[in-house]
C-alpha positions in Angstrom: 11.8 -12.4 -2.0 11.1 -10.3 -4.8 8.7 -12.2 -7.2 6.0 -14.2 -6.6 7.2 -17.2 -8.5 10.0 -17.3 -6.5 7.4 -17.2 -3.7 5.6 -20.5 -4.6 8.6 -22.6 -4.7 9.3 -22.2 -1.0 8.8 -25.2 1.2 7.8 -23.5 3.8 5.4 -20.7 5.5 5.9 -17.2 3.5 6.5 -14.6 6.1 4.3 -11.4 5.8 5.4 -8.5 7.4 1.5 -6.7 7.9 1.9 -2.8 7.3 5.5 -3.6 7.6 7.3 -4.5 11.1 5.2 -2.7 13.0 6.8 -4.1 15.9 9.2 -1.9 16.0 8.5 1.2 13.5 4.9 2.8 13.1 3.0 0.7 10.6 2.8 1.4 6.8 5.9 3.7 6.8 8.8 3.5 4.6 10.6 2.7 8.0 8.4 0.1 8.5 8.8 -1.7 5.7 12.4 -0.9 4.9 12.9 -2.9 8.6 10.8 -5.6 7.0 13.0 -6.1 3.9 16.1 -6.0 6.5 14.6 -9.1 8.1 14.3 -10.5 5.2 10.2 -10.9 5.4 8.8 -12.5 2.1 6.2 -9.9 1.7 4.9 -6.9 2.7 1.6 -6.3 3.6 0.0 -2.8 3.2 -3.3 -1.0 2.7 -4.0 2.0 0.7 -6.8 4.7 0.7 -7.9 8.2 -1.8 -6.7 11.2 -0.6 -9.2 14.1 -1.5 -7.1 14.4 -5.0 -7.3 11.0 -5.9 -3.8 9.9 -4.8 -3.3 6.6 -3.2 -1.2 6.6 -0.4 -0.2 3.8 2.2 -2.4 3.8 5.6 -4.7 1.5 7.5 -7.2 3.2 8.7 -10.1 5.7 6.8 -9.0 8.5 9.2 -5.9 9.9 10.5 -6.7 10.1 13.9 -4.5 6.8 15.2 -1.5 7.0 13.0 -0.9 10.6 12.7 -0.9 14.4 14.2 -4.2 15.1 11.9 -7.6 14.2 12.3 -10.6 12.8 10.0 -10.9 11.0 6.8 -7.9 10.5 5.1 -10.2 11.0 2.2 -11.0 14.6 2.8 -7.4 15.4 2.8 -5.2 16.7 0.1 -1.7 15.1 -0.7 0.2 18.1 0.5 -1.8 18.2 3.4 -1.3 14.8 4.4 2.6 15.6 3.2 2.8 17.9 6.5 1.4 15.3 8.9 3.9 13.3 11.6 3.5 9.8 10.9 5.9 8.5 13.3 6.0 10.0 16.6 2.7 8.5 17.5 4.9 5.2 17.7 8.0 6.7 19.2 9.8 10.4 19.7 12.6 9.1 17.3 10.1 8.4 14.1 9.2 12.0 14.5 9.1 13.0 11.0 7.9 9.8 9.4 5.2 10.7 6.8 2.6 9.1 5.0 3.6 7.5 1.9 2.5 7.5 -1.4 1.7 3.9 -3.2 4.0 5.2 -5.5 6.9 6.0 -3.3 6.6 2.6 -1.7 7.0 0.6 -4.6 9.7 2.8 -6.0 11.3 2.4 -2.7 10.8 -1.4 -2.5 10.9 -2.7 -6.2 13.1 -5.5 -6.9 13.8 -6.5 -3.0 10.3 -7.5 -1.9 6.8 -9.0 -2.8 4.4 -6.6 -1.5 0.8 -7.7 -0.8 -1.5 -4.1 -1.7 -5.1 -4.4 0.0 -7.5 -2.4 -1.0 -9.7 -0.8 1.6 -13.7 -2.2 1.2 -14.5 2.0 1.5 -12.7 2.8 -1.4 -15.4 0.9 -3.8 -17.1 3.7 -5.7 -19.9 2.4 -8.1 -20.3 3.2 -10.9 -16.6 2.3 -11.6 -14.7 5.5 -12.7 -11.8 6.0 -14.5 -9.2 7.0 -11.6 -10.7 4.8 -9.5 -8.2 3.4 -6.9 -8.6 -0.2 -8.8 -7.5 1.3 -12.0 -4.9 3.3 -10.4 -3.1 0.7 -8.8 -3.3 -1.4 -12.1 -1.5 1.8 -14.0 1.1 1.8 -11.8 2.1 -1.6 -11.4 2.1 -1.6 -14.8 4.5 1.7 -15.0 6.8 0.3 -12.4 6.8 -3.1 -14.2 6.5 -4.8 -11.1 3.2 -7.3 -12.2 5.6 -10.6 -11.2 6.1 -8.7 -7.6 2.6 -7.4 -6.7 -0.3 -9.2 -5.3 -3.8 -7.2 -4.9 -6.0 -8.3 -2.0 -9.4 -6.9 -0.8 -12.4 -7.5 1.5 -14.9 -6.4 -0.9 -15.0 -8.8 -4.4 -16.2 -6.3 -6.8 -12.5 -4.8 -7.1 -11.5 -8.3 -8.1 -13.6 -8.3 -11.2 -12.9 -4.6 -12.5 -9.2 -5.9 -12.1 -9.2 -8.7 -14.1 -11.4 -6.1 -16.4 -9.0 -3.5 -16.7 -6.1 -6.4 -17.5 -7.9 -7.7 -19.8 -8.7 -4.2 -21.6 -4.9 -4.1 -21.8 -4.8 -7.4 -23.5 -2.8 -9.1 -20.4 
């Protein structure tokens, strides 16, 4: 399922893969989620954080200490740094190699064969809203990829929800 409207017509449960199918891949990998699509999930679920250059990439958790070879906040990381990290073999000696993606490379790598869920980490709020906040960011880019009828933007913490509908409107959506 590739578009939300599409979505709403089904007569039954939706199927969300969380972080992907993390059953059998290490969660919030492109593996991950490329299984998901191969089981034919309705959506994918994922979360994204700030690396130290203001990049949002796909993991769960604010520091790399579970998921990866590294340790600390994922915030306090650079792109390239994160880039060297093993995001796979924590799972299983044959994901050795899996890396952290970029939000970017996971919806260039799932547009057009998935609805994917994007939540937004409550420790990512920075107030006074900023430019490149991650909000903003993820708005840009679903915008770039064209993939609005596709994309569904979930958080715990309800003040991204209004700078969302602000930036859309500001774009006169």
């Amino acid at each position: 399922m590739e578009n939300i409207k599409i979505l709403e017509q089904l007569e039954r449960p939706w199927v969300v893969a969380h972080r992907g199918y993390r059953a059998l891949n290490p969660e919030n990998t492109l593996v991950a989620f490329e299984a998901a699509i191969g089981v034919n999930a309705d959506m994918i679920e994922l979360d994204v954080s700030l690396t130290r250059d203001r990049i949002p990439v796909v993991i769960h958790d604010n520091t790399l200490d579970r998921t990866t070879n590294g340790s600390g906040p994922v915030s306090e990381h650079t792109l390239a740094e994160l880039k060297e990290l093993d995001a796979g073999s924590w799972f299983s000696a044959k994901f050795s190699g899996e890396v952290i993606p970029t939000l970017e490379e996971l919806l260039m790598s799932v547009k057009g064969r998935i609805t994917v869920n994007i939540e937004i980490k409550p420790e990512s709020f920075e107030s006074p809203a900023i430019p490149d906040g991650i909000e903003s960011q993820i708005c840009e880019l679903v915008e770039k990829l064209e993939m609005g009828d596709s994309v569904l933007i979930s958080s715990f913490e309800h003040f991204f929800f209004a700078r969302i509908q602000r930036w859309y409107r500001n774009q006169d959506k």
